[in-house]
N, C-alpha and C positions, 0 to 999 in steps of 0.2 A: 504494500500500500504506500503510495507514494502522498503526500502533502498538497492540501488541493486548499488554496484561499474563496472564502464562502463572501457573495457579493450582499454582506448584512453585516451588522456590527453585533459584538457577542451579545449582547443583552435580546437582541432580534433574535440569533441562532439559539439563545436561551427558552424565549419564552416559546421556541416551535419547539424544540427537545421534550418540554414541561407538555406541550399540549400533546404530543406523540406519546409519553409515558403516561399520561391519563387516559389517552385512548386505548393502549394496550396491556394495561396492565390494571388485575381487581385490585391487588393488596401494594401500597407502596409508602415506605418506610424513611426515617430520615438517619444517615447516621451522624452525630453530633457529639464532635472530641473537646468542643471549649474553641478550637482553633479559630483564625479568620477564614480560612476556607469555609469548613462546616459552619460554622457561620453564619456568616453569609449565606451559603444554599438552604440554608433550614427559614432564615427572614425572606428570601426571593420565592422560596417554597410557600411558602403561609399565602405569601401577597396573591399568588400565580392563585393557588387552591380556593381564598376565597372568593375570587373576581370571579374565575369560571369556571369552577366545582365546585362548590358551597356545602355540596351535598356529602362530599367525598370525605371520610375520616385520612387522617393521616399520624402515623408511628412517627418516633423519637425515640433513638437507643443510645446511649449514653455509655462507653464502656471505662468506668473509675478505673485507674490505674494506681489509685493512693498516693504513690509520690507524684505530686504537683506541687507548680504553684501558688499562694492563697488565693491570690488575682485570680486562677481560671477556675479553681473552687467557685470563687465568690459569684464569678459569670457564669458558670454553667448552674447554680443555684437562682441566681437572679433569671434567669432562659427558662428555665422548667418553673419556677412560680408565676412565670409572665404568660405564658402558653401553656399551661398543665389542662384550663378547661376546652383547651381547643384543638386538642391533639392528644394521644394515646402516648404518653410519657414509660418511659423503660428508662431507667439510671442503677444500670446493674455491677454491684458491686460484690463480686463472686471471687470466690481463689482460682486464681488461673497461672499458667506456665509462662512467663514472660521474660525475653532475652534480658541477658547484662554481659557488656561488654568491660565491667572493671576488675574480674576477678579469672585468674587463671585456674580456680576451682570451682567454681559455678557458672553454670551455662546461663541458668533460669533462678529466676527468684520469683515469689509468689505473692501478689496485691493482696491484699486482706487474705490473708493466711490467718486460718482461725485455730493454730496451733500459735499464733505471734501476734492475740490482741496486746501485749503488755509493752509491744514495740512498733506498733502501727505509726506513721507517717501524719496521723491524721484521725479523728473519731469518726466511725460510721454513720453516713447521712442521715438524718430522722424524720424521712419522708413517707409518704403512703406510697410514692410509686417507687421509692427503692427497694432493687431486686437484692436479697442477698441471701447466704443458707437458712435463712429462720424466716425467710420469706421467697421464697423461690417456686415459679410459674415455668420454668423453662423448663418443662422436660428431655430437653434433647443435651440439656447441659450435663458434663461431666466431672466430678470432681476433678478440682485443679486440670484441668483439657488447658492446650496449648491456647493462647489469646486469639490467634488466627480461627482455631477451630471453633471457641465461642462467638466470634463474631457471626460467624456461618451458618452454625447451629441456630443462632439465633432467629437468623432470616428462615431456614426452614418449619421454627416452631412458629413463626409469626405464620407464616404459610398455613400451616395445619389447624390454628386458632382462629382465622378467618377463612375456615372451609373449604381449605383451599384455593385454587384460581393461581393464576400468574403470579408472583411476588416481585417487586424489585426496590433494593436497597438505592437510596441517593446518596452517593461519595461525592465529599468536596476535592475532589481530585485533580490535577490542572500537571497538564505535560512540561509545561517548563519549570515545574519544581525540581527536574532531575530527569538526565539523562537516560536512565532507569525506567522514570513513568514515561518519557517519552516514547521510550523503544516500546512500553508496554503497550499503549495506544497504537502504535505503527503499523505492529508484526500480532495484531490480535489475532488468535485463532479460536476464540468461538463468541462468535461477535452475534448482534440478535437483529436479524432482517437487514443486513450490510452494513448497520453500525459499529464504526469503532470505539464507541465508549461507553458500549453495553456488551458486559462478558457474564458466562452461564455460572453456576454455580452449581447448584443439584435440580432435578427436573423441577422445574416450573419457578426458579429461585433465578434471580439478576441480580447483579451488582449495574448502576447506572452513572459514569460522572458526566453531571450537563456542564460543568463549566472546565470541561477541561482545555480549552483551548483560550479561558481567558489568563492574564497576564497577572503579575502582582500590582499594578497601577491601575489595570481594571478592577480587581478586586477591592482596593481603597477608595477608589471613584466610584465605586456604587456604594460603600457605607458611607460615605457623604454623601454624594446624592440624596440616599433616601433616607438619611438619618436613622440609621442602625444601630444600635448598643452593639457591642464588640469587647474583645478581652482586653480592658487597658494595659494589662501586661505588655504589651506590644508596645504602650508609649513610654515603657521604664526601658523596653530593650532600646528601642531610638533612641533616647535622653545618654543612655548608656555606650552608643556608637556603634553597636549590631549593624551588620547588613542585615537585608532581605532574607536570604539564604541562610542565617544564620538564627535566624527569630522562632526557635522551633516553640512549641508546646508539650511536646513528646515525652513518654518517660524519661525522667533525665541518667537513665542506666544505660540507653541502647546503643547501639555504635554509630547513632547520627549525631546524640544531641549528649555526650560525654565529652566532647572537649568545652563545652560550655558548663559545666556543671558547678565550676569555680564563682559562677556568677549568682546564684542562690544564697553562697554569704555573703555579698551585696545587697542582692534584691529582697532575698526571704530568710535572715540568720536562724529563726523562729523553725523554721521549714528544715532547715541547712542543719539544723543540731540534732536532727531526727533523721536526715538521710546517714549519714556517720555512720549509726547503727544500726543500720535495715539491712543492707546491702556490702559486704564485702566488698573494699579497694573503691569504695567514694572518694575518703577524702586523700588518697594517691593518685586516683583519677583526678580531681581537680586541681591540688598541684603542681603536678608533673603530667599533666592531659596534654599539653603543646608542646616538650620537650623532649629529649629523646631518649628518657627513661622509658619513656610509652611506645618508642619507634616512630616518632615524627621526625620529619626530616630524613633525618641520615642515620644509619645503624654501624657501628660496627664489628668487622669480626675478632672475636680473642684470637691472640696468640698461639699457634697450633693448632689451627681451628682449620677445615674448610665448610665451607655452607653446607656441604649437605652432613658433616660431620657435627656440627654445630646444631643443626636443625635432630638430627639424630639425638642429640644431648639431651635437651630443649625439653625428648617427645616424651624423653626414659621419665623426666621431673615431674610427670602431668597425672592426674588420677586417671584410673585406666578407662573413664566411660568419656572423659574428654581426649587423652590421649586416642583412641580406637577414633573418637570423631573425627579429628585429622589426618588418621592414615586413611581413613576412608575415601578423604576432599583428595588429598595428595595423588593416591593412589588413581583416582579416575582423571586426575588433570593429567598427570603421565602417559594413563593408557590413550588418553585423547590424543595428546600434541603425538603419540608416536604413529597410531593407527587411523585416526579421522584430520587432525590438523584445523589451523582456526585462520579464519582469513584475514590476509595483511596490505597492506598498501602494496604498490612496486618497489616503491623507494626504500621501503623496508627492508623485502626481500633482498634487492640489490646490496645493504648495506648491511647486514648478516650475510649473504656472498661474499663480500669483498672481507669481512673479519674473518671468512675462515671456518662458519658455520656450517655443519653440515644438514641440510634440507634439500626435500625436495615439494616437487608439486603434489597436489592430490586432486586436482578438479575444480570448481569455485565452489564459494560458500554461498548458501542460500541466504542467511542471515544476515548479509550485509546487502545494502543498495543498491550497489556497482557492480556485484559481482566478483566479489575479489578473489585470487586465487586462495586457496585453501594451504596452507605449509607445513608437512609435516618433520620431525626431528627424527635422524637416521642417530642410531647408537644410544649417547646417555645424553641426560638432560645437562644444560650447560648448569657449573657451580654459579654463574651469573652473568649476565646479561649487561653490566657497567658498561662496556665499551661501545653499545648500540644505542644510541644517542636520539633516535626518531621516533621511539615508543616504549611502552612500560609493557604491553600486552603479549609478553615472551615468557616461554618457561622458563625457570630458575630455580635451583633448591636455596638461593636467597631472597623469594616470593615468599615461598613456603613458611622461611625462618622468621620476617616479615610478619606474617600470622600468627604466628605464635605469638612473639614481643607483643601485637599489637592485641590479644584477648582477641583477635576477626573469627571468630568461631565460626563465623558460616563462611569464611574465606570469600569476601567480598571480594577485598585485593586481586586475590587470583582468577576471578571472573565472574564468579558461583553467586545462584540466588538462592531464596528459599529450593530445599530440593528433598523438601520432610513429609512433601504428600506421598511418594514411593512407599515411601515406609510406612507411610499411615496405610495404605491398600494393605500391604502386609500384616500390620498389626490388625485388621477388620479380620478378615481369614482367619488368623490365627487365636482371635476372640471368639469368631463363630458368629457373626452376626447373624438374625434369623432373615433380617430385609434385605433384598437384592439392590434396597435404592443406598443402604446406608454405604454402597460398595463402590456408590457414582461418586468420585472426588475431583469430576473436571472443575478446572477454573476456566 
């Protein structure tokens, strides 16, 4: 799918997405993190619904993370009292599996872990519509289920609780937030009636982003515009010098939004005296998050060392259910570059030629644009990759080592995305499911 300019301005492209999701779809949802994205889509959504649906109910799902800021507490509380009688409110605060990228012993840590009220982030909300174990409606939820899978679940129980019909979730999702969501948007493969920013989830379940294709100035230009409440959080990161790209809301544990984590004893110390002890290597992560304790920048290697001997060290230090997680990443990036190869520019090619490399062709990649050719590695993988100066997207057993230093437990560096639905197929089988649908894990 190539990038095709729409002859309307987003808000136009907006309000026909909204009127095309009303028309095809019985049950639809809002999802709302506190963010300006969500947001925004949740205040554009109200306006859209009550001009020309009136009639139409619409969901709010809310997924607590515990550690936040007061500021987006305060705003997604102020959100749900302002709209609780005009909307089907869900603020579900459940123990779920959630990444942390600060600890070389923990993969996950768990939000309202009700083995650890005595060290919570935060008191649990005392709402009627919060969802949490002493009040839980979700049947499809799991104790402690990975965040991804609750959010899923979710959409499917909502499905079953309004009798079914079409379901589709609203993400405030927008392609230039990252490289990442853009490629996601591009290369969709189960898109719904040709759209690219509607993907399947389980039958009759959508995930929907209508504003993905707006900008972060259009995103600010419609909360003026239409005088929206929003997280003023956002006006302490500005005041503070943040870019755009840097103003996350996210857990502040995961591997986007940990090098900022330093900024909570600025903004929230109250907040900040409480993350310390939740979460293993916070306050190392805040720190030493930008220096090259953490593998920022430049790493280098000890004395007697080579990368892949180093990396070897590194694996032996690791407990064995995170160790075993990186020979697993390592081990299929090896099998790749040796037997499939990943496509490179020419100039690349040419400039690993001229170093000495040994490659050859394999055909082109599908996954790229242009069609690039595809490059496979003959022999061992290089100890590193330093003298090729055109790109970072080469094997190296100093990638690998990379990873480690840096906590990247799903090996982002290395190319890798989420790639835990596989093994969830597996884990369904080997649980015995009795439903053939619970066995559908397309996205």
């Amino acid at each position: 799918m190539k990038k095709k300019y729409l002859h309307l301005n987003v808000y136009d492209a907006f309000l026909d997405r909204m009127h095309f999701l009303f028309e095809e779809f019985d049950n639809i949802y809002i999802s709302f993190s506190g963010g300006k994205d969500s947001g925004l889509l949740l205040n554009l959504a109200l306006d859209y619904r009550d001009q020309h649906y009136p009639e139409r109910t619409l969901g709010v799902f809310h997924q607590d993370f515990e550690a936040q800021y007061s500021m987006t507490t305060e705003y997604v509380d102020r959100t749900f009292e302002r709209i609780k009688d005009q909307v089907e409110p869900f603020w579900v605060c459940l123990p779920m599996a959630t990444r942390t990228a600060l600890s070389s012993y923990e993969m996950y840590w768990y939000p309202w872990d009700d083995t650890k009220k005595d060290i919570w982030v935060r008191e649990m909300p005392q709402k009627e519509y919060v969802i949490n174990l002493e009040n839980n409606r979700i049947t499809t939820y799991r104790y402690r289920m990975h965040q991804e899978d609750l959010a899923k679940q979710f959409g499917r129980w909502y499905r079953n609780v309004h009798n079914g019909g079409k379901t589709v979730c609203l993400l405030g999702m927008r392609a230039d937030e990252s490289l990442q969501r853009y490629s996601g948007f591009l290369n969709k493969k189960y898109g719904y009636k040709d759209t690219c920013w509607i993907s399947k989830q389980f039958k009759d379940v959508w995930c929907a982003s209508p504003l993905y294709d707006w900008t972060i100035n259009d995103v600010w230009h419609a909360n003026y515009l239409f005088n929206y409440d929003y997280n003023h959080l956002y006006d302490l990161y500005y005041m503070a010098g943040l870019k755009p790209s840097q103003m996350r809301v996210a857990s502040p544990f995961n591997d986007y939004a940990k090098d900022a984590l330093n900024l909570y004893r600025v903004i929230d110390p109250e907040i900040w005296s409480k993350l310390v002890g939740r979460v293993q290597g916070a306050n190392f992560a805040a720190i030493y998050g930008k220096t090259k304790a953490m593998g920022y920048r430049n790493i280098f290697l000890p004395e007697g060392h080579t990368w892949k001997t180093y990396t070897m060290f590194l694996l032996d230090t690791l407990p064995k259910r995170l160790r075993n997680n990186y020979i697993k990443k390592f081990n299929t990036s090896i099998q790749f570059w040796h037997e499939t190869g990943g496509g490179l520019d020419e100039a690349v090619i040419q400039e690993l030629l001229e170093h000495g490399y040994h490659i050859k062709r394999n055909g082109v990649s599908n996954y790229t644009l242009n069609k690039k050719s595809r490059i496979i590695f003959e022999g061992k993988i290089p100890d590193d990759t330093d003298d090729i100066k055109s790109t970072r997207d080469i094997p190296s057993w100093k990638r690998m080592c990379y990873c480690i230093l840096k906590n990247d437990h799903i090996c982002r560096f290395m190319g890798f995305g989420m790639t835990r639905q596989q093994q969830k197929r597996l884990d369904a089988i080997r649980c015995k499911y009795k439903s053939i649908e619970e066995l559908n894990y397309e996205v």
